[in-house]
N, C-alpha and C positions, 0 to 999 in steps of 0.2 A: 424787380428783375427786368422788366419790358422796359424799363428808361435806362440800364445798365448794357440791356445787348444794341438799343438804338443808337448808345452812347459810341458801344464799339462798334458798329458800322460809319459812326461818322468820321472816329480815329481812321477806320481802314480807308475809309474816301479820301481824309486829310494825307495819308501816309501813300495809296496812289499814286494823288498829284504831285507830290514833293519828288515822290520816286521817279514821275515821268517827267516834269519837268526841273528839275535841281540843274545846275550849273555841274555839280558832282555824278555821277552817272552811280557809284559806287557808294551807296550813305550809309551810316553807320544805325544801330539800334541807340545807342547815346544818343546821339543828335537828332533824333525822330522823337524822343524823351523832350528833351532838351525844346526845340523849337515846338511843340504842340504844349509842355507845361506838363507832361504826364510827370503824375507819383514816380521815383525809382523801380519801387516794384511794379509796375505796368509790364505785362510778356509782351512784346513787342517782337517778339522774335517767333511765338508759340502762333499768333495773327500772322504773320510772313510765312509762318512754316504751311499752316490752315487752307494758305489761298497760294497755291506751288502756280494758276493758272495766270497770276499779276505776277509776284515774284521770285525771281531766284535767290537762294542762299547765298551766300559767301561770292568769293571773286577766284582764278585760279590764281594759283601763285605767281604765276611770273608778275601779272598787272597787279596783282595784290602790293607786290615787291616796290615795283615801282612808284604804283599811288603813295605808297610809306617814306619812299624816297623825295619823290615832288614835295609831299607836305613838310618832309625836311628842311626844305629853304623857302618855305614861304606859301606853294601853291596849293591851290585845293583843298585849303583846310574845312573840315567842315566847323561851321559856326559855334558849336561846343569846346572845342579846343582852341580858334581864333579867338574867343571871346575871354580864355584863360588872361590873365595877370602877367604871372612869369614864364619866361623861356624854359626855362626849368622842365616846368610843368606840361606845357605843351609836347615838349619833346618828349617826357616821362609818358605821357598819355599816346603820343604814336608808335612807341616802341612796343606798348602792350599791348595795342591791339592787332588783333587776330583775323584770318578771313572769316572764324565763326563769330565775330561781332557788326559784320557788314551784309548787305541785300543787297539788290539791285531788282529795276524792271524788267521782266521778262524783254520789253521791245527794248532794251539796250546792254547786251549781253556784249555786245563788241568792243575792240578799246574803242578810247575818245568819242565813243555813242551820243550823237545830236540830242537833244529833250525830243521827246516824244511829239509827233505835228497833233495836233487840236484832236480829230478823229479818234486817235490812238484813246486819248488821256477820258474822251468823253466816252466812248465804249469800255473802259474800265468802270469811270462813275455809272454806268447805265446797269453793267453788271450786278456791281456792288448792289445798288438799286433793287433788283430781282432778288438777289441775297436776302438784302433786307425785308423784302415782301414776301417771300416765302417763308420766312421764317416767322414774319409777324401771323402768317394764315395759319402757320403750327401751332402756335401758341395759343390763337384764338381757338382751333379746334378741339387744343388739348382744353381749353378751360369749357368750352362747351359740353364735352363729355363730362368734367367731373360736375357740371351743372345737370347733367341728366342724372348720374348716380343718385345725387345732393335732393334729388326732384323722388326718384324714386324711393331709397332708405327713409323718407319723409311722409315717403306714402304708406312704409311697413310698416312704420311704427304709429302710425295714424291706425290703420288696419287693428293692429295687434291690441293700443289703447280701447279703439270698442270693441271688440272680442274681450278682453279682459274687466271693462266696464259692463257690456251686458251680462258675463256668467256669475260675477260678483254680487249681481241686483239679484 
């Protein structure tokens, strides 16, 4: 379990940087899959929802509109659908997607949003960082407690064995 949530705090570091610095201002949960190597089923979306204080959901519609439109002839595709075969296909894959398949950085909420300057993108890793330490001191705590229980029930039945051994004799 502790090399599964370390796992996903390094996804959410990876997914940060990509977010503050991408070429794309606008990325998709595909393409976060896609370029990190994650399973399909990875929530990539329910970790974006989790941390509202790095990312935002979706895009408004109008820039939504438009991003759809750009990658129509060629621009801005993200690297999941560049990377298709057929035109076809490509095309088939911009049409489906939704503003509920895309996130953005909180620090580039505006159109044509610059990548994040250095400061920005390390104060996110730093956060993240605290996240992860906090959470690893919870889990130590929590295992320390079920070590006291573990210490104690050990001692009842310790107790109870010579109580029951001495009135036996």
């Amino acid at each position: 379990m502790a090399k599964k949530v370390s796992e996903d705090f390094s996804i959410l570091s990876a997914i940060w940087i990509i977010a503050s610095n991408d070429e794309n201002a606008i990325i998709t949960y595909e393409g976060i899959k896609y370029r990190l190597k994650l399973p399909k089923e990875y929530d990539i979306c329910l970790m974006v929802q989790r941390h509202g204080e790095l990312f935002r959901q979706g895009v408004p519609k109008r820039r939504f509109e438009a991003w759809k439109a750009e990658m129509k002839v060629g621009k801005h595709l993200p690297s999941w659908i560049r990377d298709m075969d057929e035109a076809d296909k490509k095309s088939e894959a911009i049409d489906k997607l939704t503003s509920d398949n895309v996130f953005r950085s909180q620090f580039r909420s505006e159109d044509d949003a610059p990548r994040s300057p250095i400061e920005i993108i390390d104060w996110g890793v730093q956060h993240i960082e605290r996240l992860r330490r906090a959470d690893l001191e919870k889990n130590e705590r929590t295992a320390r407690s079920w070590e006291i229980w573990l210490v104690f029930c050990v001692g009842i039945l310790n107790v109870i064995a010579t109580v029951v051994s001495a009135v036996s004799k």
